[in-house]
RONURO-890470 format. One line per field, with one value per residue: residue number from 1; x, y negated, z of N, C-alpha, C in turn. Coordinates in pm, whole numbers. Example, Ala and Ser with C-alpha at 12.3 -4.5 7.8 and 13.67 -1.06 7.14 Angstrom:
% residues 2
nr <- c(1|2)
n_X <- c(1319|1285)
n_Y <- c(569|225)
n_Z <- c(780|708)
ca_X <- c(1230|1367)
ca_Y <- c(450|106)
ca_Z <- c(780|714)
c_X <- c(1320|1290)
c_Y <- c(330|-3)
c_Z <- c(780|787)
This chain:
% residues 117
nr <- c(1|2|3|4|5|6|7|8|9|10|11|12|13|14|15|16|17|18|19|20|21|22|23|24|25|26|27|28|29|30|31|32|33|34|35|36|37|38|39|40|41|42|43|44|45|46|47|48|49|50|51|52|53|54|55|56|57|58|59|60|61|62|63|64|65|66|67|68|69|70|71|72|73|74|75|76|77|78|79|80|81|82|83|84|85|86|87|88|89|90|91|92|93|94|95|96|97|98|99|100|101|102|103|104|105|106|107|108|109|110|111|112|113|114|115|116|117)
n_X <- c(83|192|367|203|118|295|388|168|192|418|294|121|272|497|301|190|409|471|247|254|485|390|194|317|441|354|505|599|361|289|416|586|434|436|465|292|131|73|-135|-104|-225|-297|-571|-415|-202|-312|-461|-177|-73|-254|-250|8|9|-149|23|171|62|-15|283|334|161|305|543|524|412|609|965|1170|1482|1433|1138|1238|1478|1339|1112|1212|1387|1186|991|1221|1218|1022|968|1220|1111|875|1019|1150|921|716|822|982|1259|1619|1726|2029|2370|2435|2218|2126|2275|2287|2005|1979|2170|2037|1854|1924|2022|1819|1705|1934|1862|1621|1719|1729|1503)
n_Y <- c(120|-94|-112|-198|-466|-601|-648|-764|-1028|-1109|-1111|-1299|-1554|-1564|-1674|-1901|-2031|-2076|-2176|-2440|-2517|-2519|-2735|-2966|-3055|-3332|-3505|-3521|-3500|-3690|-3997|-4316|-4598|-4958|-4957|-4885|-4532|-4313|-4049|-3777|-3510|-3200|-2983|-2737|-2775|-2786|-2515|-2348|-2474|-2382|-2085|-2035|-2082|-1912|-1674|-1725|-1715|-1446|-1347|-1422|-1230|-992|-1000|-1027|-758|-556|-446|-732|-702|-507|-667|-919|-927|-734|-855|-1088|-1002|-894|-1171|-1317|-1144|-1142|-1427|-1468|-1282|-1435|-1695|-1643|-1587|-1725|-2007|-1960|-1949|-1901|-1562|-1478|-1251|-1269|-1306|-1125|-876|-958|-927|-666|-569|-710|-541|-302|-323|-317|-146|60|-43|97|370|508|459)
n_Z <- c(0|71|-125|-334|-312|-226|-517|-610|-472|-644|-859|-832|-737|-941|-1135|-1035|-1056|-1326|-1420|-1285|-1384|-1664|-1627|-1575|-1796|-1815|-1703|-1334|-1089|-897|-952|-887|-979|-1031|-792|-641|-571|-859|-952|-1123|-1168|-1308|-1449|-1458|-1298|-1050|-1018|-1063|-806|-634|-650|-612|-321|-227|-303|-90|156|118|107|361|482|427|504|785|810|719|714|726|614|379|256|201|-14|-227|-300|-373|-609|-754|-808|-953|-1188|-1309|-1379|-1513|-1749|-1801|-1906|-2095|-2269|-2254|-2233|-2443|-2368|-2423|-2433|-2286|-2267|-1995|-1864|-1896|-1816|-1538|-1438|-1447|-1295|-1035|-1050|-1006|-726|-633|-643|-506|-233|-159|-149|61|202)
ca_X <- c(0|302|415|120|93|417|362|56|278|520|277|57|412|505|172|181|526|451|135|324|598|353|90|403|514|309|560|608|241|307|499|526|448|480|468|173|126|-33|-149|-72|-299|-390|-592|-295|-85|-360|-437|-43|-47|-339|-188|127|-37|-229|123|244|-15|35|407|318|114|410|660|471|450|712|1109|1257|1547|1317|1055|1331|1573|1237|997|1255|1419|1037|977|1340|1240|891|1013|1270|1042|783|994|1138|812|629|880|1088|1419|1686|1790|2126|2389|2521|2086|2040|2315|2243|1879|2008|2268|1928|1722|2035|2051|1658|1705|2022|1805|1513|1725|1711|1371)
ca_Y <- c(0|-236|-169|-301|-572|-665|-641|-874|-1136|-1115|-1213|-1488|-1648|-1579|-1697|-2021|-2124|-2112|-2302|-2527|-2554|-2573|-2823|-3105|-3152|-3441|-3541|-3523|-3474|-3859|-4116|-4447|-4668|-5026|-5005|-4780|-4418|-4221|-3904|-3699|-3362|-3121|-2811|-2590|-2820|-2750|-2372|-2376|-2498|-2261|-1954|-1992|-2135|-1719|-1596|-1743|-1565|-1293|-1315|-1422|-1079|-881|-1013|-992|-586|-498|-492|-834|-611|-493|-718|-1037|-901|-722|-965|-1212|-976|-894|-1285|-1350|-1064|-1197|-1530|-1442|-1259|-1529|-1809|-1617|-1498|-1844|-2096|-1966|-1986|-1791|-1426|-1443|-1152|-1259|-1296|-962|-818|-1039|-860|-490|-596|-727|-422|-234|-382|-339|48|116|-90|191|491|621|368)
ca_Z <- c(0|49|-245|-407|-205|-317|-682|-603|-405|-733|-985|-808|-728|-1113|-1261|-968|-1081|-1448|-1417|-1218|-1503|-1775|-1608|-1539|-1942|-1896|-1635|-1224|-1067|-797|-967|-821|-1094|-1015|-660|-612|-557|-914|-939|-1255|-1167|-1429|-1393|-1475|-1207|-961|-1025|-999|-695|-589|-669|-522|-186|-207|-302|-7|239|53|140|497|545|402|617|939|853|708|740|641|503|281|180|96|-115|-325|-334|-484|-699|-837|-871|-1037|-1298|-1337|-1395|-1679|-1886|-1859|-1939|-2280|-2375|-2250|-2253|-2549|-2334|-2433|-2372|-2274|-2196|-1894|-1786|-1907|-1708|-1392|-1404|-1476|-1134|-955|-1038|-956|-623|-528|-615|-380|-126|-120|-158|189|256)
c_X <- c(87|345|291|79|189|408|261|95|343|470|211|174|468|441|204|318|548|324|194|418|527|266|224|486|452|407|534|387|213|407|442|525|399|446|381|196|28|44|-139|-110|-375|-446|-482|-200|-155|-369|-303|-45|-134|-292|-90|111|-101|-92|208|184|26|175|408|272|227|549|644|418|509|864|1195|1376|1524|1241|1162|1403|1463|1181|1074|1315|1261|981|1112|1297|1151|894|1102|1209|955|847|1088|1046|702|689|993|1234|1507|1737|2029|2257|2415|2322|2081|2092|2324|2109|1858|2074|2115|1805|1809|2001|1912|1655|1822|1917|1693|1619|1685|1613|1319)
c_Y <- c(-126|-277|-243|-442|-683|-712|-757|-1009|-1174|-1186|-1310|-1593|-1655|-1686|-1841|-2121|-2152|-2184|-2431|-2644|-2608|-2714|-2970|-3108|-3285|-3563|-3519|-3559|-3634|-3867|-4264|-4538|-4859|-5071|-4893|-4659|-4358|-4122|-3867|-3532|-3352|-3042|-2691|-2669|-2733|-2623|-2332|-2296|-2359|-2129|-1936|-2033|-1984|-1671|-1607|-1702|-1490|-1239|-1333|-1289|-987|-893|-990|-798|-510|-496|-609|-777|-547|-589|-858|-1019|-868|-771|-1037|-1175|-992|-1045|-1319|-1283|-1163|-1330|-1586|-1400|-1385|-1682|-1770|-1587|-1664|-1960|-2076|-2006|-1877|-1679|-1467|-1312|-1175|-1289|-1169|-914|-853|-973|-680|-503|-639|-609|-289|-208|-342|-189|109|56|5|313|598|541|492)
c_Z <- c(0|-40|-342|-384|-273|-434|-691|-601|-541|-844|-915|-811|-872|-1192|-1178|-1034|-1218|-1481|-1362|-1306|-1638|-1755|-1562|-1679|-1954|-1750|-1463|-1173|-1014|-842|-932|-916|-1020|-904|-548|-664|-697|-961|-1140|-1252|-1276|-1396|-1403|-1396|-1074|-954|-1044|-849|-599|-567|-597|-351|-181|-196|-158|132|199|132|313|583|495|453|776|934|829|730|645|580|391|207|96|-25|-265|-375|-425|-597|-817|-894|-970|-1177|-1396|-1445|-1567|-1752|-1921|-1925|-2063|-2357|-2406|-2284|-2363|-2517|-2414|-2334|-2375|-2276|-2050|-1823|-1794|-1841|-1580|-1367|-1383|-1342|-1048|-947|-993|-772|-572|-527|-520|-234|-92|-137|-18|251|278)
């Protein structure tokens, strides 16, 4: 059940930080424009924001039951992965090698971390 839990935590925090990314091309959400405080909310800033405010319960209930040795290193590998695919598939970044083998070393790293879990 944790592990799904997890997997859950991985994409709201995914999906929150690419809403996040896509809903501010129209620039920073509060800029102070000539003196005064405006707002620059989109629906894809706000459902953003939304999502990763769940992901972050989410991550609050999976730290309060499981082993912080565990859930940190996973969780962020699972958002790091998350993250790269979506922003070559969404944001048309580039594939690198030295990303690709930084993610093969991070998925590396999350499987020695369960072997004897």
């Amino acid at each position: 059940m944790a592990n799904i839990i997890l997997v859950l935590y991985a994409l709201l925090s995914t999906a929150g930080l690419v809403l996040l990314k896509l809903g501010s091309g129209t620039g920073a959400p509060f800029e102070l424009v000539n003196g005064k405080l405006h707002s620059n909310l989109t629906f894809t800033v706000i459902a953003g924001v939304f999502l990763y405010a769940v992901s972050f319960l989410v991550y609050t209930y999976l730290v309060s039951k499981n082993d912080l040795s565990y859930i940190i290193p996973v969780s962020t590998a699972l958002v790091y992965v998350g993250i790269f695919f979506a922003s070559f598939f969404i944001f048309k970044e580039a594939f690198t090698a030295f990303k690709i083998v930084g993610i093969f070393l991070i998925l590396g790293g999350v499987i020695l971390l369960n072997i004897n879990k």
